[in-house]
N, C-alpha and C positions, 0 to 999 in steps of 0.2 A: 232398358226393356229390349227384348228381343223376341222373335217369332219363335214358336213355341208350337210341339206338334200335339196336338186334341188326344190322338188314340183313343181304341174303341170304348164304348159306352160298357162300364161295371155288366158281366152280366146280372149278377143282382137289381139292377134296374130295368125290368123286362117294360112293356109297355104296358102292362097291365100295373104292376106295379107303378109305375110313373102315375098313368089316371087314379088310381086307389089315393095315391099321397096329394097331386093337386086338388083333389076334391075335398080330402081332410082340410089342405089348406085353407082352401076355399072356404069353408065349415068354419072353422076356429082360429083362424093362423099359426094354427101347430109346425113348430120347425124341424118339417120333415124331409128338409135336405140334412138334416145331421145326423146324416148315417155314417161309421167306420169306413164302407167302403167307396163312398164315394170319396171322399177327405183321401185314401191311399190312389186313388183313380187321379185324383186331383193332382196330389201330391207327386206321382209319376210323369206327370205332362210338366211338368215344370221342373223338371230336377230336383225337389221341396223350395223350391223359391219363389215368389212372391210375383204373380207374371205382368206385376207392372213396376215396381222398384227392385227388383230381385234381390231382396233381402233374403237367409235364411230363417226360412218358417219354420223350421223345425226345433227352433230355438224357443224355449219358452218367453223368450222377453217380446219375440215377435208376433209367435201365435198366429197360424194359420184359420181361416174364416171361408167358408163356402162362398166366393162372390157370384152374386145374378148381375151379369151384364147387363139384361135389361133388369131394369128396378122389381122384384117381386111383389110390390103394394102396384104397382102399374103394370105389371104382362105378369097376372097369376097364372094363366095356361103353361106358364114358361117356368113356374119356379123350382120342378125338377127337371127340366129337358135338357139332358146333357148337352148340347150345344150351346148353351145359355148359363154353363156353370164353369169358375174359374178359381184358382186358389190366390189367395191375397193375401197377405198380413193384413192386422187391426187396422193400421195407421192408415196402408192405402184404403181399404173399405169403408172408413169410417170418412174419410173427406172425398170421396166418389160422394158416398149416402145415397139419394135418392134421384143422382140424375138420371135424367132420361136422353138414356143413348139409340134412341129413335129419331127425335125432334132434333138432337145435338150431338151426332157422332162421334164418339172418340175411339183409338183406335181398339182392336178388341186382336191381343198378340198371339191367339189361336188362329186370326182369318188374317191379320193386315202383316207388313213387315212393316214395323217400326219405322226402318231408316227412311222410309218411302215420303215417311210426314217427318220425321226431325231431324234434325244434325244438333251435334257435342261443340257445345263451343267452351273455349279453354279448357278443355279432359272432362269438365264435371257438370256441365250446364247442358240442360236440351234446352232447343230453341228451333218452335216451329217452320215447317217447312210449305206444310198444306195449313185450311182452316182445319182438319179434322187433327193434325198435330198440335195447332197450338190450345183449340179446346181441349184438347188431353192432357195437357202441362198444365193448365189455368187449373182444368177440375180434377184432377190429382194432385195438385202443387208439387209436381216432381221437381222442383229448385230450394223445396225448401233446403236453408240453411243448416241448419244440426240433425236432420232426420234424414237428408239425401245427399247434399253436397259434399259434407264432412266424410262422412264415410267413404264417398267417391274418391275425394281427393288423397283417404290414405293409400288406398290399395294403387291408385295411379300414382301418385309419385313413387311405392315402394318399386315400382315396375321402372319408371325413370333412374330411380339410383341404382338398382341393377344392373340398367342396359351402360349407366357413365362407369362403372365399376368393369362391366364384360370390355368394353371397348378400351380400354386401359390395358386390360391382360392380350386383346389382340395383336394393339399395339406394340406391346412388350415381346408375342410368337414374334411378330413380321420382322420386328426389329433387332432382336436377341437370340442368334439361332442357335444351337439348332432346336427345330420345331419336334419337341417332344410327344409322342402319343400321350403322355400323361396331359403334357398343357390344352393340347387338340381336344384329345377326351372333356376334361373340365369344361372346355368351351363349347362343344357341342352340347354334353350335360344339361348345362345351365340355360342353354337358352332350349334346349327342349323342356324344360321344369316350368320355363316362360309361357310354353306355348301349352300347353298341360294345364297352365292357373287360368288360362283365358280362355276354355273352352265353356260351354254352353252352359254345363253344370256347376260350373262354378258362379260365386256371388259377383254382383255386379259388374259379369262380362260383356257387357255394351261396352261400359268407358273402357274398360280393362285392356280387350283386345283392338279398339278401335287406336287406342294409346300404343298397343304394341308395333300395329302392321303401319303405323303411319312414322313412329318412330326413326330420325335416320342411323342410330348407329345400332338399331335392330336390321335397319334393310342392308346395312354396312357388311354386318357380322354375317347375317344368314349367308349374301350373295358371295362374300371368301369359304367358307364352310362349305356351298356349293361348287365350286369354282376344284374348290381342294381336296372335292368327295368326301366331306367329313358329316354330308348330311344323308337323313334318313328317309328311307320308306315313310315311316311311321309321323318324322316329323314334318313331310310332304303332307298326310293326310290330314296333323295339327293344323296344319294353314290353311290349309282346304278348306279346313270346316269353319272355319273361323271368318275369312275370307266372305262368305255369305250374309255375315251381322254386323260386318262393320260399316261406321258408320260417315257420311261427312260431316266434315269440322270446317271451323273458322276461329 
């Protein structure tokens, strides 16, 4: 999970429109948040990812779902008010259900930053930091085994065996000279490809980049690459940005 920017409200959602649809609500429990543009509203604040497992939603097997932060059977005034709507996959929606994130807080990755309540322990695990983190974990089961960890752990070890494969080939510059623009390039390359996968838009870049920047023959590689001008503007700004979502570990 990571902090995620809102951007403005659809204007297809004027406020008059909002009251028309809560009141239908109200009326019948017509689901009159399933509108096209809200779902692309949605879907743009989140890169299409899921803004509390960051799966892709755009995937049919994941299926993206209008979430009401606060529960729509308990705060109807809320159940189109763009501040109170977020995209989710089935899975996380569906084991949220009906809490009430009033009475029992969890974190909402439009307003809180994640790392603030949890840290990654061993690349794939959250594990609370505040009570408002670990009621998040509890009532999103964000540990489950086959639906979140698994998949954690592929994309973080493919990043692990990349960075033991890059450090091998620096190895090989430092120690085998001379130091070719071809081998320089590949290595700069590569680990800019690294910093590119871990960005914000990408699928589950908490673990992903939190794995990178903590990495030592990532801090190894970038700081001779530095050292040796073989790094970028551009891959200055990859870190940058990244740098703001990462997370502590244990």
């Amino acid at each position: 999970m990571i902090k995620i920017n809102r951007g403005a409200c659809p204007p297809e959602l004027t406020l008059e429109v909002q009251q028309n649809k809560t009141a239908l609500f109200k009326r019948d429990g017509s689901a009159v948040w399933d509108e096209q543009y809200i779902k692309d509203g949605l879907l743009r604040m989140s890169h299409g990812k899921c803004c509390y497992c960051e799966c892709d939603v755009t995937k049919e097997s994941n299926y993206m779902e209008v979430e009401h932060f606060h529960h729509k059977d308990q705060y109807k005034d809320e159940v189109v008010s763009w501040n109170n709507l977020l995209p989710s996959c089935k899975k996380c929606n569906g084991t949220k259900n009906n809490h009430d994130t009033v009475a029992e807080p969890i974190i909402d990755p439009s307003i809180d930053n994640p790392q603030d309540h949890m840290k990654i322990v061993n690349s794939v695990r959250f594990r609370g930091k505040t009570d408002k983190g670990r009621t998040t974990i509890a009532t999103l089961n964000l540990n489950d085994q086959d639906r979140h960890c698994k998949p954690r752990f592929e994309v973080v070890n493919s990043i692990i065996e990349k960075l033991e494969e890059l450090k091998d080939k620096l190895d090989d510059i430092i120690a085998v000279p001379p130091r070719t623009t071809i081998k320089m390039n590949n290595l700069r390359n590569a680990i800019n490809d690294l910093l590119e996968q871990c960005q914000e838009d990408k699928q589950y870049s908490a673990v992903k980049l939190t794995t990178l920047l903590n990495d030592k023959y990532y801090l190894e590689i970038s700081q001779w690459l530095k050292d040796n001008d073989y790094w970028t503007d551009a891959m200055t700004g990859f870190e940058s940005n990244i740098q703001q979502h990462k997370y502590d570990t244990l």
